[in-house]
C-alpha positions in Angstrom: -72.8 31.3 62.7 -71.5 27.7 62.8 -72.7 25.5 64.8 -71.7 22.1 65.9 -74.0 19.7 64.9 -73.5 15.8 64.6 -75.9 14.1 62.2 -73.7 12.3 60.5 -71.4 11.1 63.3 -69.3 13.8 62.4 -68.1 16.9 64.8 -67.8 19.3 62.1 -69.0 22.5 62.2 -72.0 23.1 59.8 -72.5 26.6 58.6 -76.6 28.4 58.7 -75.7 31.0 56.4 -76.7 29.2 53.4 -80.5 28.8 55.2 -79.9 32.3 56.2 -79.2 33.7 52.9 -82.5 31.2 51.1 -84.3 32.7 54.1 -83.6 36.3 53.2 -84.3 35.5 49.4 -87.7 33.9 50.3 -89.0 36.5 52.1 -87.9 39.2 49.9 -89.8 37.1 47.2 -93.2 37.2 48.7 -93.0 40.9 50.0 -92.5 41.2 46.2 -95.5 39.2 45.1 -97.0 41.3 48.3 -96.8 44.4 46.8 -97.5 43.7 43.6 -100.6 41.6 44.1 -103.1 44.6 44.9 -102.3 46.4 41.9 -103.0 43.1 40.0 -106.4 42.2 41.6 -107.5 46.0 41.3 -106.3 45.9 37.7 -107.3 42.3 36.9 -110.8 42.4 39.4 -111.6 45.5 39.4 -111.6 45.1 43.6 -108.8 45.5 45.5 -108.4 42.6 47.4 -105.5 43.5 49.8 -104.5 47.4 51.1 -100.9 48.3 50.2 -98.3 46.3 52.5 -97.5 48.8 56.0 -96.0 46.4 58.9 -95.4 43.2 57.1 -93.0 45.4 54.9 -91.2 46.4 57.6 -90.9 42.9 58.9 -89.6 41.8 55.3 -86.9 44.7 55.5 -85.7 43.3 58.8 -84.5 40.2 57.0 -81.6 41.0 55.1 -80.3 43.3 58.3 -80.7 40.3 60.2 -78.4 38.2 58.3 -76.1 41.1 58.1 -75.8 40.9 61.9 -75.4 37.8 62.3 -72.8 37.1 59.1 -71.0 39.7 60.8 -67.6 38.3 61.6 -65.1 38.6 58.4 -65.1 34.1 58.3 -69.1 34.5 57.6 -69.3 37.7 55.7 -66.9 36.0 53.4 -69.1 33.1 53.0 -71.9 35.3 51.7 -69.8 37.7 49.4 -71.7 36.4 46.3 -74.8 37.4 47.8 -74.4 40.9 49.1 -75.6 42.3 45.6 -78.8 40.4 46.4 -78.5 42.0 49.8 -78.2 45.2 48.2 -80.9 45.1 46.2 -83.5 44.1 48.8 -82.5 46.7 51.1 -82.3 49.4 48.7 -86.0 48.4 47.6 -87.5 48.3 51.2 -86.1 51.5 51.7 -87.1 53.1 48.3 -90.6 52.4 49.3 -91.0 52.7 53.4 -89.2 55.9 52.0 -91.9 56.6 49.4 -95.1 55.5 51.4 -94.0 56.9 54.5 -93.6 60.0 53.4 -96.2 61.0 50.5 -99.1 58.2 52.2 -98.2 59.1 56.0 -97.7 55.6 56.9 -95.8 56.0 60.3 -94.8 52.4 60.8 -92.9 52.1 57.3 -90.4 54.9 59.1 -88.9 51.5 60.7 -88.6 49.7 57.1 -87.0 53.2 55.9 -84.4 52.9 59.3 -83.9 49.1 58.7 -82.5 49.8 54.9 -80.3 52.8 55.9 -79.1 50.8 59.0 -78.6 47.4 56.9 -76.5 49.6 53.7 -74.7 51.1 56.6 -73.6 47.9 58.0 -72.8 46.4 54.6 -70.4 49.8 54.1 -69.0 49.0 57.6 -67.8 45.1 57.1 -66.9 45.8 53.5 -64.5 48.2 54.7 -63.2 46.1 57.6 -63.1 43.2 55.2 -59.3 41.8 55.0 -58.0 42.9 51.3 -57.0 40.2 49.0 -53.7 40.8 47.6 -53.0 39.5 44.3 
């Protein structure tokens, strides 16, 4: 995920993770305020202005497996250790409700969001455990 990039008159290599990782955080931010705005303007309203989020959830839970796929050699998954709680977190809540919604609303196209967060967790396992151990 490095790329070689000369701004600065340098030949460095410049890492996207960082964007990446803001990227994932962003996105997981506003599917949050997503979801929890039509419950507020029902509440707040009494109309509700917006129907419960379907496919722009499960464009939000492809996020965080993006980055997982592309962080995926040991160098860049390194880089990004301090985030994979954040990681976890967002994955485990896309699939908690495509899960929920998909199965007690019928909403078909959350069945993707719920396959995105068992895919991403699976991937996380998978690099964890190929991670090199630190000795100490």
């Amino acid at each position: 995920m490095t790329d070689k990039r000369d701004s600065w008159g340098t030949d460095r290599p410049v890492s996207w993770l960082p964007y990446g990782v803001a990227a994932m955080k962003g996105v997981f931010a506003l599917a949050l305020f997503r979801l929890f705005a039509t419950p507020f303007s029902e509440e707040m309203f009494g109309e509700q202005w917006l129907p419960m989020p379907t496919w722009e959830w499960t464009l939000a839970s492809l996020t965080p497996v993006l980055l997982i796929v592309v962080a995926r050699r040991p160098a860049d998954w390194s880089v990004i250790s301090g985030e994979r709680t954040t990681l976890r977190i967002a994955l485990i809540f896309y699939l908690a409700y495509g899960l929920a919604f998909a199965a007690f609303q019928g909403k078909t196209v959350l069945r993707l969001s719920v396959a995105a967060g068992l895919g991403g967790l699976a991937g996380m396992r998978l690099l964890a455990r190929k991670e090199p151990a630190h000795g100490s």
